[in-house]
N, C-alpha and C positions, 0 to 999 in steps of 0.2 A: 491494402493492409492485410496482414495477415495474421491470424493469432495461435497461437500454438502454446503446448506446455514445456516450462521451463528447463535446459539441462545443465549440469554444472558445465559445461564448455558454454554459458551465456552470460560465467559470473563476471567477464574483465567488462562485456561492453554496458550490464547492468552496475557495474561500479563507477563506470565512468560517467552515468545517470545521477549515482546517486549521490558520489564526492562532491559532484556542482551545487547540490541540496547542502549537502554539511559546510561545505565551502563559506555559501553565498545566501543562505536563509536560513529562518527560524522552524521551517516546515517539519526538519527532524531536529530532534534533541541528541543526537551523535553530536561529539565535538572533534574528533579525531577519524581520519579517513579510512577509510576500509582498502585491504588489497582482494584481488581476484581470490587468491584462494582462502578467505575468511568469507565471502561471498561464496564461495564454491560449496563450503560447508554449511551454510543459513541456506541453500538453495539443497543441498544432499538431508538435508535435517528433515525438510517439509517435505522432500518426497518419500521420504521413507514415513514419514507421518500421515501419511497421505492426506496432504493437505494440498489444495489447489493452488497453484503458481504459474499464469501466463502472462510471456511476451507479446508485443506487440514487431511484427517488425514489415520493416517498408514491402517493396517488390523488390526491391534488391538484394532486402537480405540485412537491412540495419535494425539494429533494436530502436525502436522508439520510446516503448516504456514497459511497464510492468506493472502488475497486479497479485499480493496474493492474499490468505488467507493463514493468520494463524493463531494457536489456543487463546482465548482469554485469559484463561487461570490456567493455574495447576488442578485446583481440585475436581474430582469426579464429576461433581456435579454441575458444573461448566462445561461437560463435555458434548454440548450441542450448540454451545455459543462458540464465535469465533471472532476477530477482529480482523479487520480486511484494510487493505492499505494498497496506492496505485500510485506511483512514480511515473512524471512523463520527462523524454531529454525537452529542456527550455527550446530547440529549433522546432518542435512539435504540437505548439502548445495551439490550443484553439482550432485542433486536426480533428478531435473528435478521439483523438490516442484513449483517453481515459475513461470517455464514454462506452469504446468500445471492449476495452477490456474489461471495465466493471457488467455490461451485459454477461460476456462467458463466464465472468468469475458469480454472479448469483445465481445462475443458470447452472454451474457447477453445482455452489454449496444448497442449492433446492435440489438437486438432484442426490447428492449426497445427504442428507435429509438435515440439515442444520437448520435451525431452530432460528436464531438471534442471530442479527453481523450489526459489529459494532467496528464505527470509526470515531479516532482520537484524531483532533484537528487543531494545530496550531494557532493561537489569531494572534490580528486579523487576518484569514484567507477566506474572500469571498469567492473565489473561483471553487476552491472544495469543498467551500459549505454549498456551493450552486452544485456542483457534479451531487455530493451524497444527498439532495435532499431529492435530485433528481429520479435518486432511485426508489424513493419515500422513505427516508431515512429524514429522523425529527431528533431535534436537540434535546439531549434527557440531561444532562448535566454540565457545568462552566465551573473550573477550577481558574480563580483566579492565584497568578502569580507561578504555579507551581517546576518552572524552566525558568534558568536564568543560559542566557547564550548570547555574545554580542556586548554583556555589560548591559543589559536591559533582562528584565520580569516578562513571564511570556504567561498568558492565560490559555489553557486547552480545554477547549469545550469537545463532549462525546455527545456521536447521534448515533442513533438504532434503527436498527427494523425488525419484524418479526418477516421473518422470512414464511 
């Protein structure tokens, strides 16, 4: 596997990732599907914000999944927090895809000297509350209810680290 940073010629095979999510789970709150270039621009956005954005991809050259990092707020004073988020495609799962991109991506934002990464987690997902806690990321907050998707109430619990 390979990891590298993101270019917008990666937005069709990361949409095709992430439509199966809006698709078929509660994991995002999107309800309507993205095209390649509405992902072209969410991926030109972050890099010019320079904010970290890596794929994952086989030995052949397939995306597996992705990872990035972006602002938590608006305000100034958020500007060392960030929120981090890692998509894997469903044939990859249990590869270690997300394990391995969240090393380069904290590896990045310590490097880049960020403070806080915070993830928002759909439940129930025990798989991503196992990957973020892995990183020592701890549950600081559980909004219940606050997603409705599917004709069901979705509760999102946020974990932290201090980086």
């Amino acid at each position: 596997m390979n990891i590298r940073i993101v270019t917008p010629e990666d937005a069709q095979a990361i949409v095709n990732i992430y439509n199966e999510y809006i698709e078929n789970s509660i994991i995002t709150f999107e309800t309507e599907l993205v095209d390649s270039a509405d992902m072209a621009m969410r991926i030109t956005q972050a890099l010019n914000s320079e904010l970290p954005w890596f794929v994952a991809e086989s030995k052949q050259g397939e995306v597996l999944g992705y990872a990035y990092a972006s602002k938590w707020k608006g305000r100034c004073a958020y500007a060392h927090s960030v929120e981090i988020t890692v998509y894997v495609c469903s044939t990859a799962h249990g590869q270690g895809v997300g394990t391995t991109l969240y090393h380069a991506l904290f590896e990045q934002l310590r490097a880049d000297q960020y403070h806080v990464a915070i993830a928002g987690i759909s439940l129930p997902n025990e798989a991503s509350i196992a990957l973020h806690e892995k990183f020592g990321m701890k549950k600081v907050a559980h909004f219940a209810e606050v997603g409705f998707k599917f004709d069901q109430w979705i509760d999102v619990g946020y974990w932290q680290v201090i980086l």
